[in-house]
C-alpha positions as CSV (number, residue, x, y, z in Angstrom):
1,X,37.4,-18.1,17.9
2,X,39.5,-20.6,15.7
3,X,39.9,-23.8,17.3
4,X,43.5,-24.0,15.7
5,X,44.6,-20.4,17.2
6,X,43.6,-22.1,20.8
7,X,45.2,-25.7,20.2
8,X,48.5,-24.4,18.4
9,X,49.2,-22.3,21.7
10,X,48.5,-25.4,24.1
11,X,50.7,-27.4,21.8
12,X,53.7,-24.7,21.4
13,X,53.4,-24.1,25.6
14,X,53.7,-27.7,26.0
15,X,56.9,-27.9,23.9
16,X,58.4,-25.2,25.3
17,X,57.9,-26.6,29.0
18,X,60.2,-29.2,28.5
19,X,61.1,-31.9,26.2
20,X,57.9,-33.9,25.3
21,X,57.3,-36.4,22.5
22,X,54.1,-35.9,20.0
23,X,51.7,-38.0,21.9
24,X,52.5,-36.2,25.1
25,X,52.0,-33.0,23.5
26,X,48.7,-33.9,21.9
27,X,47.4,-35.2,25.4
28,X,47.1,-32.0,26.4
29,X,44.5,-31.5,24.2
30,X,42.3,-34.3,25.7
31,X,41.5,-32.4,29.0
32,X,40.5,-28.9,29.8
33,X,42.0,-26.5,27.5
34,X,41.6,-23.8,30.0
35,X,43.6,-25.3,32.2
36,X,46.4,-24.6,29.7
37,X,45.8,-21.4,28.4
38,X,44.5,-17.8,29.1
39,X,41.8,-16.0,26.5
40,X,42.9,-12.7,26.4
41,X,42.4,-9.4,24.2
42,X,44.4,-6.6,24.3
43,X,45.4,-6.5,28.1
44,X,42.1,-7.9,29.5
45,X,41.3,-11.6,29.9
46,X,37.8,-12.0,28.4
47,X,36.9,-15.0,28.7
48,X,37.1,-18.6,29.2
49,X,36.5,-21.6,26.5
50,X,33.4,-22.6,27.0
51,X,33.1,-25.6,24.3
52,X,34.6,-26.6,20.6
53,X,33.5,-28.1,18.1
54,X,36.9,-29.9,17.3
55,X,36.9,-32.6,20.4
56,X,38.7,-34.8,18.5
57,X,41.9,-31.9,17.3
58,X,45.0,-32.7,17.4
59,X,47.5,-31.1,14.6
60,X,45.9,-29.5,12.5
61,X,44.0,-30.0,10.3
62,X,43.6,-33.4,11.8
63,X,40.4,-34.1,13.9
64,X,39.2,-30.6,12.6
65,X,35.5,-30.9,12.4
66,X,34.8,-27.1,11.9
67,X,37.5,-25.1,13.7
68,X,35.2,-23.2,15.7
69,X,35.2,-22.9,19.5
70,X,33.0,-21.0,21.7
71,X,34.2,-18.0,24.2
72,X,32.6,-17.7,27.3
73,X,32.5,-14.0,28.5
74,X,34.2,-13.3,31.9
75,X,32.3,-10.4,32.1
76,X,28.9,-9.8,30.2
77,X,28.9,-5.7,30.8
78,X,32.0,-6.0,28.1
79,X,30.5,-7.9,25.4
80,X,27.2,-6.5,25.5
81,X,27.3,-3.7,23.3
82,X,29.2,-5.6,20.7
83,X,26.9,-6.1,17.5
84,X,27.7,-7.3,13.9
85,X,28.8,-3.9,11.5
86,X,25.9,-5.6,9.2
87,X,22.6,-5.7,10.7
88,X,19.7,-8.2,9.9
89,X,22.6,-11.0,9.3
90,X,22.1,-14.7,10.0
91,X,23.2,-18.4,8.9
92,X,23.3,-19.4,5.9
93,X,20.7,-22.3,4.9
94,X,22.5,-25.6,3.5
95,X,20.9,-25.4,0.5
96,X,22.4,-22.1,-0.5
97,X,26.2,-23.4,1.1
98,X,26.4,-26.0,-1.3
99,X,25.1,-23.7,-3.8
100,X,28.0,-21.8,-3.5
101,X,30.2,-24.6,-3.8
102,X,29.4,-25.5,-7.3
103,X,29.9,-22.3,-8.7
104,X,32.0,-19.2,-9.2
105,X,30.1,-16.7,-6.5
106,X,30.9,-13.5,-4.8
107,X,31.8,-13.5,-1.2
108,X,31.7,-10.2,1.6
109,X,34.2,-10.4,4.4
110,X,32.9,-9.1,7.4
111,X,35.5,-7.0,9.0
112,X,36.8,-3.6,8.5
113,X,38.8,-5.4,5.5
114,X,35.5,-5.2,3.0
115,X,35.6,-2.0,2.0
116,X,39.2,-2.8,-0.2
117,X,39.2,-6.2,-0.8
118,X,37.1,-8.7,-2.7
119,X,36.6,-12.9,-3.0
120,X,34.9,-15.3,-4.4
121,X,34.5,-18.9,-4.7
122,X,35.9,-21.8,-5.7
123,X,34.1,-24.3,-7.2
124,X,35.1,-27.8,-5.9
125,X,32.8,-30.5,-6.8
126,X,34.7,-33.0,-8.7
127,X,37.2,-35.2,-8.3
128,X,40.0,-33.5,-10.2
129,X,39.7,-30.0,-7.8
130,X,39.3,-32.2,-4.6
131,X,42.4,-33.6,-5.1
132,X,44.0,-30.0,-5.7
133,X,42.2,-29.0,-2.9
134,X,43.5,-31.8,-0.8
135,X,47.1,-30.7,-1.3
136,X,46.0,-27.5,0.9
137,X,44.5,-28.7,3.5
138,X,47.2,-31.7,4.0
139,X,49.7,-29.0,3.5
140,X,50.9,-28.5,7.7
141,X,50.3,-32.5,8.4
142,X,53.1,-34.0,9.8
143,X,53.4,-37.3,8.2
144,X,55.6,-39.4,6.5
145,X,53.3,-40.7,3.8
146,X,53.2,-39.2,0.8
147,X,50.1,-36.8,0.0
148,X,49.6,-38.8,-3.0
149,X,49.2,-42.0,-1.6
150,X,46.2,-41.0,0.7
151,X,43.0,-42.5,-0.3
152,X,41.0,-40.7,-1.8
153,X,38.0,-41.2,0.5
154,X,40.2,-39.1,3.0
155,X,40.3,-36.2,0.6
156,X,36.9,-36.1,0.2
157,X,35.9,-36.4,3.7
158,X,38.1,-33.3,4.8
159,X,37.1,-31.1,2.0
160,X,33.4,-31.8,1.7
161,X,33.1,-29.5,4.4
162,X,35.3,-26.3,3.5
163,X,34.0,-23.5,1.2
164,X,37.0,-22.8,-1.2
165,X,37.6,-18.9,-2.1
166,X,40.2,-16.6,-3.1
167,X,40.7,-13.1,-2.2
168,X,41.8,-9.4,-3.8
169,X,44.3,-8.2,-2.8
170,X,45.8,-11.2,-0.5
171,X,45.1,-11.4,3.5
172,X,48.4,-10.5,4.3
173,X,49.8,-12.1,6.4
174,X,47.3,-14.9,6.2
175,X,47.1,-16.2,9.1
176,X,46.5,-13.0,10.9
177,X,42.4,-13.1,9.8
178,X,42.2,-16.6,11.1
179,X,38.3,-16.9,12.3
180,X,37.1,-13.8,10.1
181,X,33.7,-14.6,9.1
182,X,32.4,-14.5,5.5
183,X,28.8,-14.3,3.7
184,X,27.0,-14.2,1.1
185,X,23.0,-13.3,0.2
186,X,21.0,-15.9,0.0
187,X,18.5,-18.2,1.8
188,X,18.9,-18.5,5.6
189,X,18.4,-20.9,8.2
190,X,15.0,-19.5,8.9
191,X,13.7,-19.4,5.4
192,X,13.9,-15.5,4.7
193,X,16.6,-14.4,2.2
194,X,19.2,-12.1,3.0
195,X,22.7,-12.2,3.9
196,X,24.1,-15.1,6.1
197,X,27.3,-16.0,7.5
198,X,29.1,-18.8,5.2
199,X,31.7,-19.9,7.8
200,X,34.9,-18.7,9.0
201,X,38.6,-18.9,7.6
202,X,40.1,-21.7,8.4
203,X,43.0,-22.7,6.1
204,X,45.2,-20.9,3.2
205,X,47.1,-22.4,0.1
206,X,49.9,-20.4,-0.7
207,X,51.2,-20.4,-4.7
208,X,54.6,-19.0,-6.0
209,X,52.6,-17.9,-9.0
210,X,51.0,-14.6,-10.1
211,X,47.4,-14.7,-9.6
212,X,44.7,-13.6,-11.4
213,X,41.7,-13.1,-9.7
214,X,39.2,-12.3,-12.7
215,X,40.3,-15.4,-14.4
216,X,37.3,-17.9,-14.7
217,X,36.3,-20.9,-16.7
218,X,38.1,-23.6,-18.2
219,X,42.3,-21.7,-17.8
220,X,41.4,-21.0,-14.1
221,X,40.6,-24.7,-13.7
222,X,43.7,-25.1,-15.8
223,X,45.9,-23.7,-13.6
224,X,44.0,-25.2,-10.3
225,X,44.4,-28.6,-11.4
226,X,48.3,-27.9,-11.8
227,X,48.8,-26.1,-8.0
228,X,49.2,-22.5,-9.3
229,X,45.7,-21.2,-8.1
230,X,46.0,-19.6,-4.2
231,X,43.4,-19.8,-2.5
232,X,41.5,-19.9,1.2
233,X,39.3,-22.2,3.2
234,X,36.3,-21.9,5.6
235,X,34.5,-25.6,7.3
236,X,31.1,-25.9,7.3
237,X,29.0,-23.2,10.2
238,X,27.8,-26.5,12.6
239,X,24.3,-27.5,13.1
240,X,24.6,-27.0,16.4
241,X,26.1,-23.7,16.4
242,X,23.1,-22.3,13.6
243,X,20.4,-24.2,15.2
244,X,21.4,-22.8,18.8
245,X,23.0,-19.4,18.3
246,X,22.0,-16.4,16.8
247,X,23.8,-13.4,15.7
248,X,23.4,-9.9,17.5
């Protein structure tokens, strides 16, 4: 599950309770988030948080690591018949993530989406695209300081980890496939080749301008480098989650 889904309800709970500042909100965040909230689906509670890997979340996207946290079934008999609508599917390797980042490269959603809707990457190895990139992931900060005057070690730390992509026709609303999992064919944790999950959506950057999604090359970095490209984030699948989870 999205770590953001989980912490934006603690956070909105807490300032509805009563009047609190920011850092009283946030603190809420430092203890047991099931102590706050209830995991539910449909009318059934299914489960409890077992662990994140986002300790350190506050607003996001700050002390976002991956925004990915682990659900803890409340009841096995209800989750074990669940399996992935793609069989044979595992992580993919490092190698082949930041393979993917460099380069223009078809992506599958996998959800009941795919079958009308297409992406693909973004690449976003230099400087110039990092620094459009930044403005999306900056874009539901709450700060005073300009975007432009952050250094620009901090844009490169946040978005070293996010697989850029845009998407035919639009997620709409966006934020309603928050945690949908993407992947791509290539080589997997394990060596073989096949396809492997790439991460999970994370983030979007909207654009007031008319997209083109066959547009490649030299005008579609054009129009990136001036704001008008939309497009969609996924962090970087943990270690820990590849090395110590498979998928069924």
């Amino acid at each position: 599950m999205s770590t953001h889904v989980i912490t934006e309800a603690i956070l909105a709970k807490s300032h509805i309770g009563g009047l609190f500042g920011r850092r009283d909100r946030l603190k809420k965040l430092d203890g047991d988030w099931n102590e706050h909230i209830e995991i539910w689906a449909g009318n059934e509670r299914i489960g409890t948080i077992n662990q994140t890997f986002d300790k350190e979340a506050e607003i996001y996207p700050n002390g976002f690591d991956h925004d990915i946290t682990l659900i803890k079934p409340a009841n096995t008999a209800t989750v074990k018949d669940i399996a992935s609508p793609l069989p044979d599917l595992g992580w993919l390797s490092l190698s082949s993530w930041h393979s993917l980042r460099q380069r223009s490269a078809h992506l599958k959603i996998l959800g009941p989406t795919e079958t009308h809707r297409a992406s693909k990457t973004l690449k976003s190895s230099r400087p110039s695209e990092v620094l459009v990139v930044g403005e999306g992931i900056f874009l539901n900060q709450a700060s005073s300081k300009p975007t432009r005057d952050h250094d620009i070690a901090t844009w490169k730390d946040l978005v070293s980890r996010a697989v850029l992509y845009r998407v035919y026709p639009d997620f709409d609303p966006p934020n309603g496939y928050s945690g949908v999992a993407l992947y791509a064919e290539g080589t997997r944790e394990d060596g073989t080749e096949g396809p492997g999950v790439v991460g999970f959506q994370s983030f979007v950057q909207r654009s007031g301008h008319v997209q083109s999604f066959e547009m490649e090359g030299g005008a579609l970095e054009k129009r990136l480098k001036l704001g008008r490209v939309a497009f969609y984030g996924a962090f970087m699948v943990p270690e820990a989650l590849k090395r110590e989870y498979g998928v069924v």
